[in-house]
N, C-alpha and C positions, 0 to 999 in steps of 0.2 A: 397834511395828514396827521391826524390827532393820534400820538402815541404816550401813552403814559405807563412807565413799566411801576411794576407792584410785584409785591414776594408771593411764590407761591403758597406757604402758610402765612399769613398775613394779617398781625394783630394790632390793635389800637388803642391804647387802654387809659382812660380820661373817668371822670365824673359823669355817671350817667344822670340827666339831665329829667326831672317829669314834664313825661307827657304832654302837649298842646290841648289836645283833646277834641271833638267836634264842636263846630258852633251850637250854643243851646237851641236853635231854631231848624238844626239839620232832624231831618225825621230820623237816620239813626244815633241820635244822640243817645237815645236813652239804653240803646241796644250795645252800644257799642262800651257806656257806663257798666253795664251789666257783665261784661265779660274781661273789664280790666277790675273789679271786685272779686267776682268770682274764682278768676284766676289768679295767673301771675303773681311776681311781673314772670313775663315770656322771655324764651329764644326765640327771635324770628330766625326762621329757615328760610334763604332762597333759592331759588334754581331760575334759569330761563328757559328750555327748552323741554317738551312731553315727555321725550323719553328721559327726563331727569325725576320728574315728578314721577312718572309710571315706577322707575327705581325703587323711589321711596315710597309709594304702594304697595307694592309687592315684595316689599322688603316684611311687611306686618310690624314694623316699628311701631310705626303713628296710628295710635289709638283717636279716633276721633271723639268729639267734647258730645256727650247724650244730650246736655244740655241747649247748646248751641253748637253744633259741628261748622258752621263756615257761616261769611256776610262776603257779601258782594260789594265792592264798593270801587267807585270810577272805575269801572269795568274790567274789576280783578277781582278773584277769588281769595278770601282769606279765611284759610281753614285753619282751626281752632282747637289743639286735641293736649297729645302728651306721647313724646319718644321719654324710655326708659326712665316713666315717674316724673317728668322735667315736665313742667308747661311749654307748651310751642303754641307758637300759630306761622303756620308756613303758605308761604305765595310764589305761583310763578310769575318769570315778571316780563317776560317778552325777550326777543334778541334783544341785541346793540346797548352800548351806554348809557341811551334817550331815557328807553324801555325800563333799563333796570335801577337807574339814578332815582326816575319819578319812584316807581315801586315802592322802593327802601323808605325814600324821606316820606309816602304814605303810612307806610308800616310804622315809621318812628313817631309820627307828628299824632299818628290815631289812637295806637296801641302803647300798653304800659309792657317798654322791650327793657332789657338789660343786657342786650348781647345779639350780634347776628353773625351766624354761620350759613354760611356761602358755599355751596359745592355745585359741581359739572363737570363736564369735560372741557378738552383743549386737544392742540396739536402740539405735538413736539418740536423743538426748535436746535434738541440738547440730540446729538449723534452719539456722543460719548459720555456723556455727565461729569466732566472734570473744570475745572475751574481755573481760571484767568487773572490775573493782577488789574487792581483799581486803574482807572484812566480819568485823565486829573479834565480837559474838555473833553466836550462832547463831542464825540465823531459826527461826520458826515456820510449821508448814503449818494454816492455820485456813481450817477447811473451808466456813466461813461466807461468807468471800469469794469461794466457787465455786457460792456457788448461784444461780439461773436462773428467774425472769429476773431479779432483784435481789440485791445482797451480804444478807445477814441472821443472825440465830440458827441454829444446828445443831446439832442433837443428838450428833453425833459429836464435838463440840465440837473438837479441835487434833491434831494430830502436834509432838512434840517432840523434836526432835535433839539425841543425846547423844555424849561421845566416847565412848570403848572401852578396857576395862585392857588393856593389851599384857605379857604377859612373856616374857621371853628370857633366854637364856645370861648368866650373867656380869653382869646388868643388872638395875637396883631395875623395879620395876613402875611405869609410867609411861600416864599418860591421856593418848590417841591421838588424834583426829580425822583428820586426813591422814598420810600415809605417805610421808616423805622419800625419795628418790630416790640411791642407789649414782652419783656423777657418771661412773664408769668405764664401767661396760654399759650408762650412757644414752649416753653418746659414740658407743660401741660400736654401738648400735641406733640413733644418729643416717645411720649411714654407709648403712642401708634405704631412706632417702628415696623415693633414684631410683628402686626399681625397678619394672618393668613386674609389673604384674599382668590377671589375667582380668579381661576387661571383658561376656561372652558366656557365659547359660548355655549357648544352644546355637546352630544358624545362623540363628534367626528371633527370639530373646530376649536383646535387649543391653540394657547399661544406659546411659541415655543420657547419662552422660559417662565419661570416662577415671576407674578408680577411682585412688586415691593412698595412700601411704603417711604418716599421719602419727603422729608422738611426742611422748606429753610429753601432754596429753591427762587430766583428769580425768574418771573414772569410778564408777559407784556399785556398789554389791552389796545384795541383801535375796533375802531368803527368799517373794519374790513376780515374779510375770509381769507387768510394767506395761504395761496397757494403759489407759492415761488420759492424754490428750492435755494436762488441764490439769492434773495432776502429771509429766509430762514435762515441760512449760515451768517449772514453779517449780522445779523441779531445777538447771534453766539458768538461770534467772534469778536463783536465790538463792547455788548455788555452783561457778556455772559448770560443771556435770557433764554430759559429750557424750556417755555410752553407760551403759546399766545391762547388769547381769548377775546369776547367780545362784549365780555360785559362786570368783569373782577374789579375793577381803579375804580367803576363808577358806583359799585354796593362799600368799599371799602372808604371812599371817600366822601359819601353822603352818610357815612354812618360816623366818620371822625369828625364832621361838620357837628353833628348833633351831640358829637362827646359819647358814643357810643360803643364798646368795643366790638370786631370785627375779626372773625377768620374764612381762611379760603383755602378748599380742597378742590384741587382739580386732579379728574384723573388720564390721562393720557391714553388719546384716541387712535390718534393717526400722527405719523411724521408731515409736520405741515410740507405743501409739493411734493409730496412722494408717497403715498399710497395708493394701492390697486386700488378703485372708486367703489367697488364692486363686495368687497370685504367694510368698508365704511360703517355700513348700518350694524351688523354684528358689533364690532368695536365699538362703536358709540353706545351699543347697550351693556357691554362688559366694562367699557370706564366708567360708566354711570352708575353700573351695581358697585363696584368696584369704590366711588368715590362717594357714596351716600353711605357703605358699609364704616368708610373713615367716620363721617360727619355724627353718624348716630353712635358709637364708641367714644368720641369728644362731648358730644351732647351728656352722654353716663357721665363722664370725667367731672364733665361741668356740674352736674346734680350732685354727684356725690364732694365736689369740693365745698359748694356752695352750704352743704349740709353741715358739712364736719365744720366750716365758719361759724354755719347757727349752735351748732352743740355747745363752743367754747365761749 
C-alpha cells in the first residue's frame, strides 16, 4: 500500500525550469505557442474532483481568457483565464495519484507555469489537532493489534512504511519520507490565518463551530478512500497526520521533479471512518468553497508579491 505523507500547506521552491513545449509537428503547437506568448508565465490551479472545479466557478474568481478560454489536450480540459489579475490556466485531473501525477507533468511540460496551487478536500485524521514528538523509525501498522475482541495473530500480518526515490532537476536522487517546506510561500500562506470563511451549507445546515484556517499541518496520500476509524487514529498517533487524500504527494512531487514550486490546500470534509454518509455531499461542497476561497486569496498574495518584485 503506497502511502506517501506531505504537509498540508506544502511548498517546493527550486528554479523554475522553461517549458518543453509541443513537438513542432503536434497540430496544437502553434495554439498552444499562442497562449504561452500571450500570457503568462501562469499559476496552474489543480483540483480532482467536479464539485472542486464547480467551487471555483461559482466562486466568479476565474475570469476566463476572450481570447482562448480552454484546449483540450489528452483528454483534459485546460482552461486558460485569470484569478485576481494573476494569469492561470486550471485543470481537473481525475482521482488517485495516476490521475493527477500525469495531469501536473502535462501542465508543466506544455504550458509556460511558475507555480502550482493544489486545493480540495480530504478527511480528517486529527480528533484534537495537537501535536506529537519526532519518531526516529518508522512504525509499523500490525494489524493484529486491531483485532476484536483481543490483540492477536492475523493473517494479513503488517503494513510497512517506506520512504520514496524523489528525483528532480539538477539533483542526485534522494530517499524521501517528508517533504520540506519552501520557508517563503509558507510565510506567504501564514498571512490566511484570519480569514473568514463558510460556516453554513445552507439556512438550516451549519457547522457547529466557526471553521479556521490552519498551516503547516501534516498530511497523508494513498491510492485508497479511508474509511477505518482505527487506521485513522494510528495515522495520528504514529505520525501525527491530520488529513488524507488521494491525490496531494503526486501534484507536489511531479511539480518538484520539474523544479517547480508547489502548494496545497485542503479543506476538511469528513472525519475519515466516522461520518454520517448521508451529510457527505453537503460537506464536500462547504470544504470545497471553503478550500478554493483559501487558494484564490494565495493566488492575490502571489500577484501582488510577484508585482512589488517587478517594481524594485
Amino acid at each position: 500500500m503506497l502511502n506517501i505523507v506531505i504537509l498540508v500547506v506544502v511548498v517546493m521552491g527550486f528554479e523554475v525550469k522553461k517549458t518543453i513545449q509541443l513537438k513542432s509537428n503536434h497540430p496544437l503547437h502553434d495554439v498552444v505557442e499562442r497562449i504561452n506568448e500571450k500570457g503568462g508565465p501562469y499559476i496552474g490551479v489543480v483540483m480532482a474532483y467536479p464539485t472542486e472545479e464547480l467551487a471555483l466557478l461559482s466562486s466568479g474568481f476565474f475570469l476566463p481568457s476572450s481570447d482562448l478560454p480552454s484546449l483540450h489536450l489528452s483528454g483534459r480540459t485546460f482552461n486558460i483565464g485569470k484569478i485576481k489579475g494573476v494569469d492561470v490556466i486550471y485543470v481537473m485531473t481525475g482521482e488517485q495519484t495516476l490521475n493527477a501525477g500525469i495531469t501536473v507533468q502535462i501542465l508543466l511540460d506544455v504550458f509556460d507555469i511558475k507555480g502550482i496551487v493544489h486545493y480540495g478536500i480530504a478527511g480528517s485524521a486529527n480528533d484534537s489537532i495537537e501535536f506529537h514528538s519526532e519518531k526516529g523509525d518508522l512504525p509499523e501498522l500490525k494489524f493484529g493489534a486491531y483485532n476484536f475482541p483481543e490483540k492477536g495473530d492475523n493473517l494479513l500480518a503488517k503494513i510497512e512504511f517506506t520512504s520514496q526515490q524523489l528525483y528532480s532537476n539538477g539533483q542526485p536522487m534522494e530517499e524521501v519520507f517528508w517533504l520540506p517546506i519552501d520557508p517563503k510561500w509558507f510565510s506567504l500562506a501564514s498571512q490566511l490565518q484570519d480569514m473568514k470563511l463558510v460556516q453554513c451549507v445552507n439556512e438550516t445546515y451549519c457547522l457547529p463551530g466557526t471553521p479556521q484556517v490552519v498551516y503547516g499541518l501534516r498530511a497523508s496520500t494513498a491510492d485508497i478512500f479511508l474509511d477505518n476509524v482505527a487506521y485513522r487514529k494510528f495515522l495520528f498517533s504514529e505520525f501525527n497526520i491530520s488529513t488524507v487524500d488521494e491525490e496531494s504527494s503526486a501534484v507536489l512531487m511531479t511539480a518538484l521533479t520539474s523544479g517547480v514550486p508547489c502548494i496545497v490546500f485542503r479543506g476538511v470534509s469528513d472525519m475519515a471512518g466516522a461520518t454520517d454518509k448521508l451529510t457527505l455531499s453537503s460537506l464536500y461542497t462547504l470544504a470545497a468553497a471553503n478550500a478554493v476561497s483559501v487558494a484564490i486569496e494565495f493566488i492575490g498574495l502571489i500577484g501582488s508579491t510577484y508585482q512589488t518584485l517587478e517594481d524594485h
